[in-house]
C-alpha atoms as one frame of an Amber mdcrd trajectory, in Angstrom:
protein
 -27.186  21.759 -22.424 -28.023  25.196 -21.462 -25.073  27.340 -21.079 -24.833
  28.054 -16.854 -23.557  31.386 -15.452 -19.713  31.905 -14.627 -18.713  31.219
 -11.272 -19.229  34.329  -8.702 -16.273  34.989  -6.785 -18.595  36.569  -4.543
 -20.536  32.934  -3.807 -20.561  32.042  -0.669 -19.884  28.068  -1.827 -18.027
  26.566  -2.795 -14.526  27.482  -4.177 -14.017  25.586  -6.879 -10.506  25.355
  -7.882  -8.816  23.432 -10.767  -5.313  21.866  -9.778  -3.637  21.561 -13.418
  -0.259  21.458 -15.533  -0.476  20.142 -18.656   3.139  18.100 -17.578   2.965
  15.219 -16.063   4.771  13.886 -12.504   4.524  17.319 -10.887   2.648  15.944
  -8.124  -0.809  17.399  -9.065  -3.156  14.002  -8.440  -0.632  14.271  -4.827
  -1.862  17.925  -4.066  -5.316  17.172  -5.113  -5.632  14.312  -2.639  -3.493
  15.851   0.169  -4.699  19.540   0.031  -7.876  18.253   0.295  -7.873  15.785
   3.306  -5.448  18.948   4.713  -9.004  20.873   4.503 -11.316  18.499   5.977
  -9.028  17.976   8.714 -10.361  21.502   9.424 -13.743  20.472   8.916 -14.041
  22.156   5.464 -16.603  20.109   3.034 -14.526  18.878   0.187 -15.152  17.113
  -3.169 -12.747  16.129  -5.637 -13.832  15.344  -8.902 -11.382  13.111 -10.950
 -11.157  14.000 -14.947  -7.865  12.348 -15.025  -8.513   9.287 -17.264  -6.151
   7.108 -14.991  -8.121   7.673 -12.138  -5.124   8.110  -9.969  -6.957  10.403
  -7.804 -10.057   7.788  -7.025  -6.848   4.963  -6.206  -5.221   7.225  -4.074
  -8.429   7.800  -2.118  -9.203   4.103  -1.986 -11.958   4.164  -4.375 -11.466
   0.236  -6.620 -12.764  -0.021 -10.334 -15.808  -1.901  -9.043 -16.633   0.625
  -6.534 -17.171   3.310  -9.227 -20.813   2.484 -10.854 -21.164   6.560 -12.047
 -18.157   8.455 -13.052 -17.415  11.803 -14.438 -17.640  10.645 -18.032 -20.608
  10.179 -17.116 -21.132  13.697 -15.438 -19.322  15.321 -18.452 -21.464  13.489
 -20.884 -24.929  14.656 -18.805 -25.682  10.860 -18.521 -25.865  11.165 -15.092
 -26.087  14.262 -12.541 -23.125  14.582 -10.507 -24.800  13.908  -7.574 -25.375
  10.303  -8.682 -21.314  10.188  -9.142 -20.322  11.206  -5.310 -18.662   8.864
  -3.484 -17.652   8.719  -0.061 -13.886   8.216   1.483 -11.680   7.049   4.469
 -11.605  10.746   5.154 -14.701  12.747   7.135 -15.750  15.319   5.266 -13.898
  14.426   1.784 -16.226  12.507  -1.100 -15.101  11.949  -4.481 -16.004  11.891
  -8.078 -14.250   9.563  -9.629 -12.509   8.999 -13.073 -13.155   5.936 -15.221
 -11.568   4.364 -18.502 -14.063   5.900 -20.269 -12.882   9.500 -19.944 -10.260
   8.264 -21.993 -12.204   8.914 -25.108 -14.041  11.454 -23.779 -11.882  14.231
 -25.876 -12.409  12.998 -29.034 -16.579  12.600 -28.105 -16.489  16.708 -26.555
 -15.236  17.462 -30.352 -18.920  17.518 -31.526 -20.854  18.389 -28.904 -22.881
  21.565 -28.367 -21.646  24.048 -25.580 -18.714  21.636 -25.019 -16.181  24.193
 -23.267 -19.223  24.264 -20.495 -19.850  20.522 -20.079 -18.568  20.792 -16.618
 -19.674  24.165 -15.200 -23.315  22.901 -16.603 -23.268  19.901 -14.057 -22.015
  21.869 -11.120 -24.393  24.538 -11.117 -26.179  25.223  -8.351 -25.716  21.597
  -7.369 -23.016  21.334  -4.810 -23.931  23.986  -2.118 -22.820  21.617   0.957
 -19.470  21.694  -0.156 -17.369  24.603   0.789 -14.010  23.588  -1.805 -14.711
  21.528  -4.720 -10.968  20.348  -6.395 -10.652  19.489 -10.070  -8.093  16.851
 -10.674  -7.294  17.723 -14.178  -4.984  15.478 -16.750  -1.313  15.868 -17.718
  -3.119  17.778 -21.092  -4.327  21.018 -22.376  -7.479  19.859 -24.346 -11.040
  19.582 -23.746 -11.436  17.724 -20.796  -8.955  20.635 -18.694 -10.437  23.104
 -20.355 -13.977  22.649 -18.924 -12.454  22.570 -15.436 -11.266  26.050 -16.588
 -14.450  26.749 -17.421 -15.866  25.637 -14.969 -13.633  26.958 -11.584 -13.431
  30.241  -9.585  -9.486  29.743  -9.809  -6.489  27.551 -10.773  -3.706  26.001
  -8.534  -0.549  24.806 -10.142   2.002  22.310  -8.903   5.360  23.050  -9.967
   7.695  20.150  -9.575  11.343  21.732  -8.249  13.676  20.430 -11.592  14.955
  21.964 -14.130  12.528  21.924 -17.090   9.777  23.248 -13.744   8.843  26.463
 -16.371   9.371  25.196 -19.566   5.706  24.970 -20.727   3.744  26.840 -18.155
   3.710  29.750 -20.223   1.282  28.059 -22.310  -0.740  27.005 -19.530  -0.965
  31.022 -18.635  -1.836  31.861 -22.057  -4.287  29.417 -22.161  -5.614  30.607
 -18.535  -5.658  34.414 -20.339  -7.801  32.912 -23.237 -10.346  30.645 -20.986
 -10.692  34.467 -19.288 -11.187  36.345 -21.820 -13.465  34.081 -24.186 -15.230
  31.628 -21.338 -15.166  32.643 -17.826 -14.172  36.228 -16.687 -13.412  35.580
 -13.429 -10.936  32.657 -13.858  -7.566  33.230 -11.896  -4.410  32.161 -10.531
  -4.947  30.636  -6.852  -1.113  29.968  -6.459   1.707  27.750  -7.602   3.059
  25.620  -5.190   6.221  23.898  -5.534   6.541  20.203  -4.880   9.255  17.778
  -4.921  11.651  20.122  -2.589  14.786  18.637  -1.870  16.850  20.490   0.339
  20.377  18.659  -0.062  19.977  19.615  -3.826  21.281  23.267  -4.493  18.923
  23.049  -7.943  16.163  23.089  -6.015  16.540  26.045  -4.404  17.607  27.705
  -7.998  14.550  26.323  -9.340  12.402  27.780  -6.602  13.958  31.086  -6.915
  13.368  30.865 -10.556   9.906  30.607  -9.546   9.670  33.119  -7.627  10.812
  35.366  -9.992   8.462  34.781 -12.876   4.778  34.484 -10.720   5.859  37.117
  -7.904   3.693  36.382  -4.194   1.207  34.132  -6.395   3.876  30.802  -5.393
   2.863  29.845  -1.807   5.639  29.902   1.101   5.037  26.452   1.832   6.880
  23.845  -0.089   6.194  20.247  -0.464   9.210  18.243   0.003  10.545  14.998
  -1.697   9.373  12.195   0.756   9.166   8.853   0.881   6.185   8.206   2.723
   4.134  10.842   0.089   4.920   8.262  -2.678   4.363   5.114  -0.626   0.432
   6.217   0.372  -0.899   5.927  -2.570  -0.583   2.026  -3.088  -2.029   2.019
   0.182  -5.277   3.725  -1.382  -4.532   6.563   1.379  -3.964  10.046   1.366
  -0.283  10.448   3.283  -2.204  12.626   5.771  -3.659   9.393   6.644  -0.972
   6.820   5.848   1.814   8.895   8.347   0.526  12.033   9.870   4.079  13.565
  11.367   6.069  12.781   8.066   7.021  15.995   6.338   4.862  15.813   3.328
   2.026  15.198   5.789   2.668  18.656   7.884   3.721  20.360   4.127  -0.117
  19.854   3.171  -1.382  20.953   6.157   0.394  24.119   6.612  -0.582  24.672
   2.656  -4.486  24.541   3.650  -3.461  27.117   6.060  -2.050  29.294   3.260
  -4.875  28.573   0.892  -7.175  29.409   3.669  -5.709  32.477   4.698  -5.484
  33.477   0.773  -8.968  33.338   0.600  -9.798  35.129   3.345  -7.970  38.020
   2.344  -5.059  37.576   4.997  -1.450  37.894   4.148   0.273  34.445   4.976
């Protein structure tokens, strides 16, 4: 596989942007589904692609086993084009890529591969122009398979869940950002942290997010996705909650967040 350019932050389209933390239950497959039916609601062009070997992403979204002929094992192996993985959703505007059980192994198979940090970036390239924000679903995991959506995006989002280990580790996942900079893609950076799992009877919470605060500065996004009910029932409904209950608060958290993230990348102060 030839080697493809780093991502421009200049490019008109699209933003791609990896949505990882290497622990899991943080709500990242949540924000990766909600942020991005948040977006097309405002008629943005969205893809996610699902490297998360459980494929919670492509459930969430509706997407069965049997519905999923070409997945991004496939993509990530260069059996297939990533084109030939898209799939459609509930949502206007929102297509998938999604995961299978093969991904599973696809770690160990990367090990011995040529140009495998750039698996990824190699099957984007140039090939998703009618998409204005592509989302990486990445797995609870630092290894191979995160690493070429690092490789591979103009920036990184990470979901903080409000508890208090929420830090422990995510210096790692900076120093690993730094080194996927410095050694594989230049322009690699820090989109935003947003904090999820907000409970405001819980006085940790707010400790937490002041903790949070305090270590990544303006980077963590006002808006805060709070502990809900209805968030965690969607998904067994194969719907994003944006879908599943529109007024509930985790609903109108992920749509003021596209708002942010919007604003962000236009260059306006939220």
């Amino acid at each position: 596989m030839t080697e493809a350019a780093p991502p421009s932050a200049t490019s008109p389209r699209p933003r791609i942007i990896a949505i990882a933390n290497q622990k899991g239950g943080v709500g990242k497959t949540t924000t990766a589904i909600n942020l991005a039916t948040a977006l097309a609601a405002v008629r943005k062009k969205v893809l996610i692609i699902d490297l998360d070997p459980q494929g919670n992403a492509s459930t969430g979204l509706g997407i069965g086993r049997a519905a999923r002929p070409v997945t991004s094992y496939q993509v990530l192996m260069g059996e297939a084009p990533i084109e030939a993985a898209v799939a459609g959703t509930a949502v206007p505007g929102l297509d998938i890529v999604p995961s299978g059980v093969d991904l599973a192994g696809a770690e160990i198979e990367l090990v011995s591969m040529g140009k495998r940090e750039y698996r990824l970036r190699g099957a984007l390239w140039e090939r998703l122009a009618d998409y204005d924000h592509v989302l990486i679903d990445c797995p609870p995991a630092l290894g191979l398979i995160t690493l070429n959506a690092l490789v591979a995006a103009h920036a990184v989002l990470v979901p903080l869940q409000c508890e208090f280990f929420a830090l422990e580790g995510v210096s790692h996942l900076i120093k690993t950002i730094e080194r996927v900079r410095k050694s594989f893609n230049s322009g690699l950076e820090i989109q935003g942290v947003v904090l999820t799992m907000f409970d405001k009877r819980n006085n940790l919470s707010d400790m937490v997010a002041s903790d949070v605060r305090g270590f990544f500065g303006d980077k963590v996004y006002n808006t805060v996705i709070p502990r809900n009910v209805r968030v965690s029932e969607a998904p067994s409904h194969g719907k994003p909650v944006l879908l599943y209950d529109l007024r509930c608060p985790g609903s109108q958290a992920y749509l003021h967040l596209a708002g942010e993230v919007l604003r962000q990348e236009r260059g306006v102060c939220a």
